[in-house]
N, C-alpha and C positions, 0 to 999 in steps of 0.2 A: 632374279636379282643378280645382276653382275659382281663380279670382286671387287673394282672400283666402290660400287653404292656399299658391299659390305663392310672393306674396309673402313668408310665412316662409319655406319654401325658399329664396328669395334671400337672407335675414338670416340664414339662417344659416348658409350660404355663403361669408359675408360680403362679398356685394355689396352689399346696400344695408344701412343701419343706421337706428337713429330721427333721424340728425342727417343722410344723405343728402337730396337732394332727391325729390320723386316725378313717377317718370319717367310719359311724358303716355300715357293711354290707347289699347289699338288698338282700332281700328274695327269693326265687324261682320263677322265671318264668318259666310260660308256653310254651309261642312262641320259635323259633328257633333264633331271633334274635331282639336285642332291643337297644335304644340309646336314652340316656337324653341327651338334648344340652340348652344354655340357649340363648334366643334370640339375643344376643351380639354374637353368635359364640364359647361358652366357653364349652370345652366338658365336659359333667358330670360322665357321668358313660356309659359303652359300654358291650355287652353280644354277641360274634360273632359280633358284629356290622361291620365286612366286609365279611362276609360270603355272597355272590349272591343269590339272591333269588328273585323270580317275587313279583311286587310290588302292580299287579290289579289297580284299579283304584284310587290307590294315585300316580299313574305316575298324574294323570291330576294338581298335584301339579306346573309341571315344563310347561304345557300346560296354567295352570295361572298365573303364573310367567311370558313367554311371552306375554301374554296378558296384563296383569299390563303395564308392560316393556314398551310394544305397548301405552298403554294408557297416562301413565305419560309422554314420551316423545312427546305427542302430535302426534304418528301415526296415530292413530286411536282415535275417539272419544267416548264417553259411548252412543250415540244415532245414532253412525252411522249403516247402518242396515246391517246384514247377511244373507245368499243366501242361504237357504239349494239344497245341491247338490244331484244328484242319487246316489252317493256312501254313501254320510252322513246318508244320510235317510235311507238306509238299512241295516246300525248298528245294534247288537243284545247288549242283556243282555237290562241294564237297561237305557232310556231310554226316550224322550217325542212325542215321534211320530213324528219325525221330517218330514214335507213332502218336498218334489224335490220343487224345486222354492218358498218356504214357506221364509218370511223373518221375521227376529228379531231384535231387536239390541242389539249389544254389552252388554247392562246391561240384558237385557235378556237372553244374552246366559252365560254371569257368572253367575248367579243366575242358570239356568238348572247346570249346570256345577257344580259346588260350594254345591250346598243344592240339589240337583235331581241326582247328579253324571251321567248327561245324557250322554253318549257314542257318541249319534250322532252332538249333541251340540259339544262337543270336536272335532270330525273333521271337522264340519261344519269353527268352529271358527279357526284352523290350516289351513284350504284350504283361509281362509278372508286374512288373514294374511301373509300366503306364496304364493300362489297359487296352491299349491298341500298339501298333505297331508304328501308325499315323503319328499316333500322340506321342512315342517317343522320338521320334523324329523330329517334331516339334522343341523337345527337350535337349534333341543333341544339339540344333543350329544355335539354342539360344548359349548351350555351356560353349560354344566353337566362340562365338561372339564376346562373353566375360571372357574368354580367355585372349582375345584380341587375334582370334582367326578371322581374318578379313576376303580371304579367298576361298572360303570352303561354303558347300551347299550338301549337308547329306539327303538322301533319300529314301534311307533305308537303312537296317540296323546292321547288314553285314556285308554291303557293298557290290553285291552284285546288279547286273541292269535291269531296272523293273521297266516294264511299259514304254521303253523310250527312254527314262528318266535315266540322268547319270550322275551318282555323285562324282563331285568335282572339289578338289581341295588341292594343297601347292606345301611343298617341303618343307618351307617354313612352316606353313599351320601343322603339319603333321609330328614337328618335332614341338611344338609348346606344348599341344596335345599329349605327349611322350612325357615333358616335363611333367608336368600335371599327373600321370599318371603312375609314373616312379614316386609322389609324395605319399601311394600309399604301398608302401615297403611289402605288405602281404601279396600281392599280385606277382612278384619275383616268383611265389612258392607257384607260381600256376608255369609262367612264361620260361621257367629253367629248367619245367619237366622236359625227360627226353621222353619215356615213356614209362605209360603209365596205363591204368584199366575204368570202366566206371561200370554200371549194372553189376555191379559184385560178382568185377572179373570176367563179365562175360562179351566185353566189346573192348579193346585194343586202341588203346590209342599211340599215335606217335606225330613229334613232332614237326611242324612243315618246317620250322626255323632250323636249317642241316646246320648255323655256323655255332649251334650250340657245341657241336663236338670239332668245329675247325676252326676257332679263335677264341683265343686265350682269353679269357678273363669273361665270355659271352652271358649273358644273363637274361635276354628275349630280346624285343617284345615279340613283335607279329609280322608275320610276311604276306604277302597277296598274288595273285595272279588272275586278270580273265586276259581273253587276247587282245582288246581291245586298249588295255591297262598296261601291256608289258608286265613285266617281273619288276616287284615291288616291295619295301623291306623296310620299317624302322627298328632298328638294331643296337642294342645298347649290351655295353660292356661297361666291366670296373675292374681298374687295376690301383694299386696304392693310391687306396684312398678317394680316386676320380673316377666319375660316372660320365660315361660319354655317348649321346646318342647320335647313330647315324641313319637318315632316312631316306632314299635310294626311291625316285621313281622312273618307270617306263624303262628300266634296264630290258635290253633286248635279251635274254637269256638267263638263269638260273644262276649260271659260273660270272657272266657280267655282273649280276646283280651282288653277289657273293663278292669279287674282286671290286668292286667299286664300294663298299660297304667297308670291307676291309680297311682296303686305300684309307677311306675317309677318316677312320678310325685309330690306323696308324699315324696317321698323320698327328692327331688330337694327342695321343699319349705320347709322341715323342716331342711335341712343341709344348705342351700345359702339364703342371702339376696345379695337386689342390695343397691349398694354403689355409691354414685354421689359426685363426687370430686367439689371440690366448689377450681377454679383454677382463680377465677375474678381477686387477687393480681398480680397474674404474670403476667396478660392480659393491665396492667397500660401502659403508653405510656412510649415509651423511645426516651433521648436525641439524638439529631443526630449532629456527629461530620461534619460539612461543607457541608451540606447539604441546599436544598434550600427550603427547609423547619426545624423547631427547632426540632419535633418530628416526630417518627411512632408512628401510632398504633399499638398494639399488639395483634393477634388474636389465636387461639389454636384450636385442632383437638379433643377435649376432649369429648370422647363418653357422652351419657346419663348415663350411669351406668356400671360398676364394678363387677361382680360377683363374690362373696367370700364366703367362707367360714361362719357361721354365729361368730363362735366364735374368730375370724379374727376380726372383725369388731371394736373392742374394741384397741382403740392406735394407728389408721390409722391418718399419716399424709400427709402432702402435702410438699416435699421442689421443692425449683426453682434453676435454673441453667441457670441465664441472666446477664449478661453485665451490666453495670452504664450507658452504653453509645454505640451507635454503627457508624461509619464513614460510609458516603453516596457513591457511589453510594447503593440504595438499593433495590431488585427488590419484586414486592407482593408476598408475599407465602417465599418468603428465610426464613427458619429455622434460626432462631435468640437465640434461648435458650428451654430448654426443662423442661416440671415441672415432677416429679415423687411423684406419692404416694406407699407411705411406711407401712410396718405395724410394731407391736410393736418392732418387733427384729430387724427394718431396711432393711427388702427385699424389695425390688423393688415388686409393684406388676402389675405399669402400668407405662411405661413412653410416654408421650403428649408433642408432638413438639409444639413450640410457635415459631409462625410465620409471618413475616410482613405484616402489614394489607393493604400496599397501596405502591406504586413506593415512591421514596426518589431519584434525581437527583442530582449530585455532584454540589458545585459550581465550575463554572470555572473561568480563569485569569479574566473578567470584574465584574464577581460577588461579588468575592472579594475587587477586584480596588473600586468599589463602595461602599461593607461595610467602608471600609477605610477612604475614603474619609465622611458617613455621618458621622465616629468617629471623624476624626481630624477637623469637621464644629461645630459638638456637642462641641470638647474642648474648641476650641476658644469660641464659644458663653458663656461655665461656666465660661472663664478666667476673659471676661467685668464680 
């Protein structure tokens, strides 16, 4: 995708508009293709970023991503153990010597995974998961697809070429992918080691991501390389507050891949801050008309942060669009009124449904008959 097609994508996003300013150009990259995105999902800037390209072993991004996925839902535990199978174990490239019946568990095999980029780890933990390797492949195109990757085709759990077959996927898909997998906060503890051991101690691991120790604020994810792939990096940093992911394909060399990663990333935190709408007013209970209770609560969908512009940031407000009052029946989650923040000239730049916190039952004909009657018990007793 060209700058021209992204910059629509930003308008119509509504980050930037015809009455923004335009934010200053980035510099020459190296790679064939590249894309800042900011951990909310908010695209930043794009360079071919749908152009197809083998992804090497930052495919094992969407391989941790089911795993996460696995974990947080309670499928799978961190201490439940893994089987290395005769196909896992005679993975090439890089690697922990996985042996045929050798088992691990789960935090061991993201940690190989994660910080060792081990290949056979990777399908070790796709065969735990699915029971074949096949089937989990199955499982990543379809998560690649709900997540609206339109360009990607895996083939395998850790990206290297099987039989001919190549995965193929494009910078944009690899940063939604990215998005997605930063929503589960526990993966940082795997993607930030620099090193670390598993076999209690007896096998060394250390990180392929070197910009853990040469850019500030770095926090993973995963890097790749076959030759075929060039040097290849989704790369995610956080500085006050914002989460910035950079994902770098077909860089001709380690130091390109490292300097265009950078680049993109600088870029991101000298032009956007994150913005947290402070929406607690609108969130106040509201009256309920005949209801069998006096109030709801009022609850909102209101992300952690904002991504804008930095020079945005100056004259942002917050208005509401809620009711005095709202009639019962009411069910939890019904959208009741919505807050928008605004920036100085009045664009919209997010709007945040406000929604009821809890069921609201109408009264019926007895419910009333009885307010009624403690009114007219109430008058008489003021009248003595």
């Amino acid at each position: 995708m060209n700058w021209k097609r992204w910059l629509c994508v930003l308008t119509c996003a509504g980050l930037l508009s015809g009455q923004a300013l335009a934010l200053p150009e980035m510099g020459g990259l190296k790679a064939k293709s590249a894309a800042l995105y900011a951990a909310d999902g908010t695209p930043l800037y794009g360079y071919h970023a749908d152009d197809q390209l083998q992804p090497a072993s930052v495919t094992k991004i969407m391989t941790m991503l089911l795993t996460m996925e696995a974990v947080d839902s309670g499928k799978i535990k961190l201490t439940d153990l893994v089987t290395g199978s005769a196909y896992a174990a005679s993975m090439g490239g890089t690697q922990i010597w996985l042996k045929e019946g050798e088992q691990l568990t789960v935090d061991e095999m993201l940690k190989a995974i994660a910080v060792g980029s081990a290949n056979d780890c990777a399908v070790a933990m796709a065969e735990h998961l699915a029971g074949s390797e096949d089937s989990f492949v199955e499982l990543m195109n379809t998560r690649a697809q709900e997540l609206g990757c339109t360009g990607t085709t895996f083939v395998n759990a850790n990206g290297l070429d099987t039989g001919g077959k190549k995965t193929l996927t494009t910078a944009h898909d690899l940063a939604l992918i990215s998005v997605e997998l930063l929503k589960h906060p526990k993966i940082i503890e795997y993607t930030s080691i620099w090193m670390d051991t598993i076999r209690n101690g007896q096998f060394g691991l250390a990180n392929t991501n070197k910009m853990l120790k040469k850019y500030d604020g770095m926090i993973g994810l995963k890097t790749g390389y076959i030759s075929e792939a060039g040097f290849c990096i989704s790369a995610a940093a956080k500085r006050e507050g914002l989460t910035l992911i950079a994902v770098v394909m077909a860089a001709p060399d380690k130091d390109a891949r490292t300097a265009d990663a950078s680049q993109l990333l600088n870029y991101g935190f000298a032009n956007f801050a994150a913005y947290t709408p402070d929406v607690s007013v609108a969130c106040a209970d509201l009256p309920v008309v005949l209801g069998k209770q006096e109030c709801v609560s009022v609850i909102c969908d209101a992300p952690d942060t904002i991504t804008i512009e930095k020079e945005r940031l100056e004259g942002i407000t917050v208005a509401y669009d809620r009711p005095d009052e709202v009639s019962a029946p009411i069910a939890q989650g019904e959208q009741i009124g919505t807050a928008r923040v605004l920036d100085a000239q009045g664009e919209v730049l997010r709007e945040i449904p406000l929604r009821a916190g809890c069921d609201v039952e109408r009264q019926g004909f007895w419910d009333v008959l009885g307010l009624l009657c403690q009114a007219a018990g109430s008058g008489r007793q003021n009248s003595k």
